[in-house]
Z-matrix of the N, CA and C atoms (Angstrom, degrees):
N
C 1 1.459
C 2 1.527 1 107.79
N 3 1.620 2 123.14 1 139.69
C 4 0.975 3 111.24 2 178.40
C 5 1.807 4 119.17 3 -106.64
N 6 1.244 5 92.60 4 165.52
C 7 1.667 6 95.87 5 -169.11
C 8 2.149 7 106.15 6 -49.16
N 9 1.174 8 117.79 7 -39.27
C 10 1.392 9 118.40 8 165.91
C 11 1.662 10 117.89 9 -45.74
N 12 1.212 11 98.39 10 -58.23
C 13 1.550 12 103.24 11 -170.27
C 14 1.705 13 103.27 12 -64.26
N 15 1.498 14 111.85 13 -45.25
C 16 1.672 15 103.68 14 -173.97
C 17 1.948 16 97.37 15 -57.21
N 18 1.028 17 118.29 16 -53.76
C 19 1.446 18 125.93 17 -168.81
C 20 1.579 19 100.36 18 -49.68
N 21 1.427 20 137.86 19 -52.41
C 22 1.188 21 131.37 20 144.92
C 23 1.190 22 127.53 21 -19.29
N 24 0.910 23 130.40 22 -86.17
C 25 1.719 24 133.26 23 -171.10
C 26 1.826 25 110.11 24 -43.07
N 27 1.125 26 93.21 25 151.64
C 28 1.615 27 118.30 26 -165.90
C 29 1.489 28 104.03 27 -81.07
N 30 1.465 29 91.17 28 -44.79
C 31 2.045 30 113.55 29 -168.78
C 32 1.775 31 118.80 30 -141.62
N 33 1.236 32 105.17 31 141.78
C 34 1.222 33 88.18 32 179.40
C 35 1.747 34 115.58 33 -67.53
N 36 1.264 35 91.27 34 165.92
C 37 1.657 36 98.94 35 170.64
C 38 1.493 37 123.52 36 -102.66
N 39 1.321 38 128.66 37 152.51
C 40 1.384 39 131.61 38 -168.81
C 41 1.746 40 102.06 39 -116.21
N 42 1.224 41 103.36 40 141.27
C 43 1.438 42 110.35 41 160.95
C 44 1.245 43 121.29 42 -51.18
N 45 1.757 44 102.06 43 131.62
C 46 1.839 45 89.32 44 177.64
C 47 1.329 46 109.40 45 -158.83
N 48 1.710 47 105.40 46 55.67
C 49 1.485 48 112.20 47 -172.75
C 50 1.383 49 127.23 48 -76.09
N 51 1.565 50 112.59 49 5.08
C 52 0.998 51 104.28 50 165.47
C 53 1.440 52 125.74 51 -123.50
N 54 1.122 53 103.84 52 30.92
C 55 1.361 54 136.74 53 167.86
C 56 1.770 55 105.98 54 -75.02
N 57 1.058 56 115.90 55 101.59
C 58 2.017 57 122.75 56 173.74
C 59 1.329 58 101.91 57 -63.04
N 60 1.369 59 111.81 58 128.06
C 61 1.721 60 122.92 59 160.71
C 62 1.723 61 112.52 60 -129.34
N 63 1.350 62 91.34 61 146.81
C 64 1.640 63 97.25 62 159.54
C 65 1.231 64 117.47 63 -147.81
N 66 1.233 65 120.56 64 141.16
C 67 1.840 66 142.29 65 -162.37
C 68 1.173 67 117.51 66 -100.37
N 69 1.731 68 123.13 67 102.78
C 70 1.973 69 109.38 68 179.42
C 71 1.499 70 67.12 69 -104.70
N 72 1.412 71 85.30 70 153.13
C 73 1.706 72 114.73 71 159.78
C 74 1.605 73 100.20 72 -86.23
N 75 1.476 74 128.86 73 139.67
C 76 1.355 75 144.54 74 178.84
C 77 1.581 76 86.16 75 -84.96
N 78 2.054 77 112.49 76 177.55
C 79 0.853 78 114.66 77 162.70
C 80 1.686 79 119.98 78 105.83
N 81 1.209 80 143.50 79 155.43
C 82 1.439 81 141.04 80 -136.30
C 83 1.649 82 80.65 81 -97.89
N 84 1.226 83 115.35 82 -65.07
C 85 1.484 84 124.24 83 -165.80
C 86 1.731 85 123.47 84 -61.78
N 87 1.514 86 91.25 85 -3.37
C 88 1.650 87 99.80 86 -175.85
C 89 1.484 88 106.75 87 -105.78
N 90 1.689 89 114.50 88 -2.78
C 91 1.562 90 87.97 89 160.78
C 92 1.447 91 154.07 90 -107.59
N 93 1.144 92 115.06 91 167.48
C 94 1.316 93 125.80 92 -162.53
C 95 1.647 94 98.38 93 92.07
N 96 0.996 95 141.80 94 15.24
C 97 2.150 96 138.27 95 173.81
C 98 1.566 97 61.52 96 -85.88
N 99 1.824 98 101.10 97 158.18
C 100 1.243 99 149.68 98 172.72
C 101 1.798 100 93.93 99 -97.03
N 102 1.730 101 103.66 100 138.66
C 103 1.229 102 110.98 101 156.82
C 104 1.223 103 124.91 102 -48.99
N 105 1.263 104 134.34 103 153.56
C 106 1.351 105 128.02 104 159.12
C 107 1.789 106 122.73 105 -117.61
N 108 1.054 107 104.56 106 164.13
C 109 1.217 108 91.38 107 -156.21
C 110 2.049 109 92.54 108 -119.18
N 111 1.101 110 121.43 109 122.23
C 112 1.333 111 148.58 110 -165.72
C 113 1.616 112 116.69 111 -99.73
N 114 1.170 113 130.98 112 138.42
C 115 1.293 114 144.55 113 140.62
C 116 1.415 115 120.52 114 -67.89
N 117 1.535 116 94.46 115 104.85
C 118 1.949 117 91.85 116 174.58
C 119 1.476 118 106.61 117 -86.44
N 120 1.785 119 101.65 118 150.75
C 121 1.579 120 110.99 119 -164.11
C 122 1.673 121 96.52 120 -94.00
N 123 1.743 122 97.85 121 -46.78
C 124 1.260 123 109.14 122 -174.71
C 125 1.682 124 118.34 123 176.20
N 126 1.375 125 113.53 124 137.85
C 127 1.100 126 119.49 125 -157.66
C 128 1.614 127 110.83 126 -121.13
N 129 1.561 128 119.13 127 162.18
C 130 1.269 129 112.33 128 138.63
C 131 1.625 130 112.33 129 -149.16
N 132 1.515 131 127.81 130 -164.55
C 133 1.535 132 104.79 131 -179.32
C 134 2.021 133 123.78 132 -82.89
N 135 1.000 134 92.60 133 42.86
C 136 1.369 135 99.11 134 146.64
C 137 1.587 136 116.89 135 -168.91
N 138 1.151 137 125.64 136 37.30
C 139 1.476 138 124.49 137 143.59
C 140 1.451 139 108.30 138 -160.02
N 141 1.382 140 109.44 139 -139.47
C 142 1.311 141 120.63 140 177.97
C 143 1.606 142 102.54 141 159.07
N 144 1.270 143 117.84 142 158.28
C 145 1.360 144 125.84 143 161.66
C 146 1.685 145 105.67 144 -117.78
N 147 1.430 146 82.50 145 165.84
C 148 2.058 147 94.47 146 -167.23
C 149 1.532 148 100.49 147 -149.21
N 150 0.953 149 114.74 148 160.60
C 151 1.735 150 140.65 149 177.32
C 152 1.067 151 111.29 150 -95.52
N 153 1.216 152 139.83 151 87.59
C 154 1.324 153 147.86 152 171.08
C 155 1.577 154 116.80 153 -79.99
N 156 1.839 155 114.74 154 137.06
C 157 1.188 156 105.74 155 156.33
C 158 1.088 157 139.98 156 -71.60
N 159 1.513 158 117.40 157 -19.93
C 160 1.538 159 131.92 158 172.61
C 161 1.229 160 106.47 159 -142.63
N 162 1.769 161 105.09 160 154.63
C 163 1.300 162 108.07 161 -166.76
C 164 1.826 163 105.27 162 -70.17
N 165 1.680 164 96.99 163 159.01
C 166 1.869 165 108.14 164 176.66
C 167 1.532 166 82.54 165 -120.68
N 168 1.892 167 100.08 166 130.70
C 169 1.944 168 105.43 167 153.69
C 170 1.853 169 103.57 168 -47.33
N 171 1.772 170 95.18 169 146.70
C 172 1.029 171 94.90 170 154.39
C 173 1.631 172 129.33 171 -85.17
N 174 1.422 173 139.61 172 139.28
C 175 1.168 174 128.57 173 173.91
C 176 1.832 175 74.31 174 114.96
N 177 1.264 176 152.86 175 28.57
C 178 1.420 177 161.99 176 169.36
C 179 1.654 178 101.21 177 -77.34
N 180 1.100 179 156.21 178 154.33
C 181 1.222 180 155.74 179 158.45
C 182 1.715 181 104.48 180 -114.83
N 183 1.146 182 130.33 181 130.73
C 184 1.316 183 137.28 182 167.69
C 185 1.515 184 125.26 183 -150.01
N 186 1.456 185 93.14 184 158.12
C 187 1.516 186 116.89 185 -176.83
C 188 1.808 187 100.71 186 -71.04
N 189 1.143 188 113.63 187 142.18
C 190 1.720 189 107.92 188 -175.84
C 191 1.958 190 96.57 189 -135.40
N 192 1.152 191 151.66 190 113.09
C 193 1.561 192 168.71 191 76.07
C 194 1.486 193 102.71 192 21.79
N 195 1.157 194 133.09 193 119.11
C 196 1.533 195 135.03 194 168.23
C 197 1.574 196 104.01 195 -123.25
N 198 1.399 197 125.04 196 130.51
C 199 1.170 198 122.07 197 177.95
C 200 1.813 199 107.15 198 -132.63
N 201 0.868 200 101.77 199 130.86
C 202 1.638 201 102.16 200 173.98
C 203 2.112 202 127.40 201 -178.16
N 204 0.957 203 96.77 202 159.64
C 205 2.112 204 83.06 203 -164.98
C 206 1.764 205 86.06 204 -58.85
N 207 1.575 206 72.75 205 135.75
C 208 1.940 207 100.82 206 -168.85
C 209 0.923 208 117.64 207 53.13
N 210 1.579 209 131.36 208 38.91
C 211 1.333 210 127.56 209 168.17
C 212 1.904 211 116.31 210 -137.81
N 213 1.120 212 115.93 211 103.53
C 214 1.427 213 114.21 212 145.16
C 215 1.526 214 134.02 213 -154.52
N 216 1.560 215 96.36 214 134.73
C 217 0.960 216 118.30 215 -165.52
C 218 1.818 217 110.85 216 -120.64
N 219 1.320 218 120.72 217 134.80
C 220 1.284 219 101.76 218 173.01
C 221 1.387 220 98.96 219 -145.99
N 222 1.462 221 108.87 220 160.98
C 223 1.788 222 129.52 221 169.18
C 224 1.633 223 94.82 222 64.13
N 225 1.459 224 105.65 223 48.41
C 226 1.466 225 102.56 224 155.16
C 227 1.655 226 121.09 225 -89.03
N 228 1.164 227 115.82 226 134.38
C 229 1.604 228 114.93 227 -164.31
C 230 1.537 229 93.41 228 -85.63
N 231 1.377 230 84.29 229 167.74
C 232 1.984 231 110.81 230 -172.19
C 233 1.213 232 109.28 231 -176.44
N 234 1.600 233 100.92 232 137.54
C 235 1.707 234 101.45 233 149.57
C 236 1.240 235 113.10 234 -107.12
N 237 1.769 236 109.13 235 166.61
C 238 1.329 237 134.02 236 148.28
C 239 0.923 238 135.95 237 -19.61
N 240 1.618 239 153.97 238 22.06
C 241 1.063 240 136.15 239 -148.46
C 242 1.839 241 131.20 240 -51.47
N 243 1.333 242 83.50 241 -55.11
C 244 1.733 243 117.11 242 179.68
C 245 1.436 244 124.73 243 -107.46
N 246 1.297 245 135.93 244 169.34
C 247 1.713 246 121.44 245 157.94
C 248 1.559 247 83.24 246 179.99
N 249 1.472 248 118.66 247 126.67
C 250 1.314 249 146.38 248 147.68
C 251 1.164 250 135.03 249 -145.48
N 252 1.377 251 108.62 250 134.84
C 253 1.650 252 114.41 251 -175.33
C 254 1.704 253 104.39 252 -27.93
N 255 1.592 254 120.74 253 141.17
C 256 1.416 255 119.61 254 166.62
C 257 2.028 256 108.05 255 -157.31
N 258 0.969 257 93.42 256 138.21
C 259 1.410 258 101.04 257 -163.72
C 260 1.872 259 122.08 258 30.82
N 261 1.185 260 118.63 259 -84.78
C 262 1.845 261 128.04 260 -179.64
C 263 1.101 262 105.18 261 -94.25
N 264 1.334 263 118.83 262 -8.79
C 265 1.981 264 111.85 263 -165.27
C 266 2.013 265 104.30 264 -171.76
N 267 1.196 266 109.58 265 -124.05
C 268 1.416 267 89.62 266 -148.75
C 269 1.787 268 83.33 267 -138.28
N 270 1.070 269 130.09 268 126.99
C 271 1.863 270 135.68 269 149.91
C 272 1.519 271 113.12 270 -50.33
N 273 1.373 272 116.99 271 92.98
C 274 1.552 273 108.39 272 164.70
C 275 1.612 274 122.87 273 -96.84
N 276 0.686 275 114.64 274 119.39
C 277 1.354 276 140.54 275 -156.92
C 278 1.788 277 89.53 276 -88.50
N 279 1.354 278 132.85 277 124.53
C 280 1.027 279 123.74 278 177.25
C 281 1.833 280 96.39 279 -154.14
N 282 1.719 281 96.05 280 166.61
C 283 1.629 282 106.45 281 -168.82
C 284 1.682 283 102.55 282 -145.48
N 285 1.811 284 98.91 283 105.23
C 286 1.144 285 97.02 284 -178.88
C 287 2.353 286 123.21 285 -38.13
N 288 0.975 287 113.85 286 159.16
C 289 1.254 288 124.88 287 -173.18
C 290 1.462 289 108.22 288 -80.21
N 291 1.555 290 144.56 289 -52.18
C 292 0.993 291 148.26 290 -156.07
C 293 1.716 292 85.41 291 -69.20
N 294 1.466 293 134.35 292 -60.43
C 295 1.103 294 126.32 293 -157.70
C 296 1.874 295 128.59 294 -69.65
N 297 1.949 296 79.64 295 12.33
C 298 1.720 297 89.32 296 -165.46
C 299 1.462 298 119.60 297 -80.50
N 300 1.532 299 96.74 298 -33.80
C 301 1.798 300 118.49 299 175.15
C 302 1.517 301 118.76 300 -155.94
N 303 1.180 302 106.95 301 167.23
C 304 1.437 303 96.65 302 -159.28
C 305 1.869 304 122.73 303 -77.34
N 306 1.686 305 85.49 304 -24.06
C 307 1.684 306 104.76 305 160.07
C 308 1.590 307 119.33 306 -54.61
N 309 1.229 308 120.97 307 -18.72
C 310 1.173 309 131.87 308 -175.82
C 311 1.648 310 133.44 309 -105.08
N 312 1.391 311 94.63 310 3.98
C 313 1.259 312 118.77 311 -144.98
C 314 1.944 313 88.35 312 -100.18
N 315 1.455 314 111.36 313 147.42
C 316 1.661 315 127.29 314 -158.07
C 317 0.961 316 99.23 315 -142.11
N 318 1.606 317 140.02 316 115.17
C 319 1.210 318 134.81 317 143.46
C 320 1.352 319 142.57 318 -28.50
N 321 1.601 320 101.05 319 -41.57
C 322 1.322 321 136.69 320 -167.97
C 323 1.364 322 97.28 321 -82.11
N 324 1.325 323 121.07 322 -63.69
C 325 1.661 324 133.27 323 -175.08
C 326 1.505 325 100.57 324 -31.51
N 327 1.638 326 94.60 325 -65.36
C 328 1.171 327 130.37 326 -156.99
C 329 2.140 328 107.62 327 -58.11
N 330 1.487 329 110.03 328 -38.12
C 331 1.376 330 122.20 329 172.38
C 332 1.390 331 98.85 330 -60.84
N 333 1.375 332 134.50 331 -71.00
C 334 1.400 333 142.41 332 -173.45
C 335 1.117 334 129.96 333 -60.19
N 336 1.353 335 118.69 334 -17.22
C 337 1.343 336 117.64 335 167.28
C 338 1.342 337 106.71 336 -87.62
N 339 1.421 338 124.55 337 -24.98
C 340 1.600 339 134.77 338 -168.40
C 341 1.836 340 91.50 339 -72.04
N 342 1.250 341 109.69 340 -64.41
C 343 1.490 342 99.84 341 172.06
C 344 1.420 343 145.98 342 -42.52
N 345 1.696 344 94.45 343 -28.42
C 346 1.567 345 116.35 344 -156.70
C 347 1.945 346 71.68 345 -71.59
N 348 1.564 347 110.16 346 -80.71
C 349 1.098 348 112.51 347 -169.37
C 350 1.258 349 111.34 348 -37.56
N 351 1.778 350 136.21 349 -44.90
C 352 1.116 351 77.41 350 -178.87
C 353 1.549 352 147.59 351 -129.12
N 354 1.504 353 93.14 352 53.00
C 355 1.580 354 124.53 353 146.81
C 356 1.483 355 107.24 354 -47.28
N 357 1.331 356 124.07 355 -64.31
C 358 1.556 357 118.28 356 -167.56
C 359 1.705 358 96.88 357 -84.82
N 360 1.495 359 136.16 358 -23.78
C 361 1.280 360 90.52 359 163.45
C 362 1.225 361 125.99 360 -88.59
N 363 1.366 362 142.55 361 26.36
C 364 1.359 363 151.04 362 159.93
C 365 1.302 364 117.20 363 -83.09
N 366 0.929 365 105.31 364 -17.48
C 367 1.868 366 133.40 365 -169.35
C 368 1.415 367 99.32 366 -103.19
N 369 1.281 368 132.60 367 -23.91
C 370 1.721 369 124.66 368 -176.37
C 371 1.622 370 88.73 369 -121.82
N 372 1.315 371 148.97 370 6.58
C 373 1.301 372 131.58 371 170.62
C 374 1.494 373 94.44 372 -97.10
């Protein structure tokens, strides 16, 4: 992680690799691509990073699937923030959507991601 990106973030993030995700890309040109299915590094309620097999542009908009004991959530929006090669595949750096503007903004989103996290930060304290 670089010293920019920590200075970015709002909150820290918690480990949450065993947390199941999968990524549709939104958008005219993204359909019919197959979901993919990702390794999360670590999350909190407004982003997360993931393990990608192939790189996503940044500035990408996507559908995000969360699966985990007591957890599902699906067709939560996000962008791209980041994407660089990292160990087997690629770090995508992404920022949930509700937290981008206020037009965008979900109560609901906003309850479930607050929980999701904080399952994993109870789980990393």
């Amino acid at each position: 992680m670089t010293n920019n990106l920590a200075d970015r973030r709002i909150k820290d993030r918690y480990p949450a690799s065993c947390l199941q995700v999968q990524l549709r890309e939104r958008g005219f040109f993204s359909r019919g691509k197959p979901p993919i299915t990702v390794t999360c590094l670590d999350m909190n309620r407004y982003g997360m990073a993931v393990l990608c097999p192939r790189p996503v542009e940044t500035g990408t908009r996507l559908f995000m699937d969360f699966e985990g004991k007591y957890i599902h959530e699906s067709r939560v929006c996000a962008q791209v923030v980041e994407c660089h090669p990292y160990q087997a595949g690629y770090r995508v750096s992404v920022q949930f959507s509700y937290c981008l503007d206020k037009k965008r903004y979900s109560r609901a989103v906003d309850n479930a991601l607050s929980r999701i996290e904080g399952i994993y930060n109870r789980l990393a304290g």
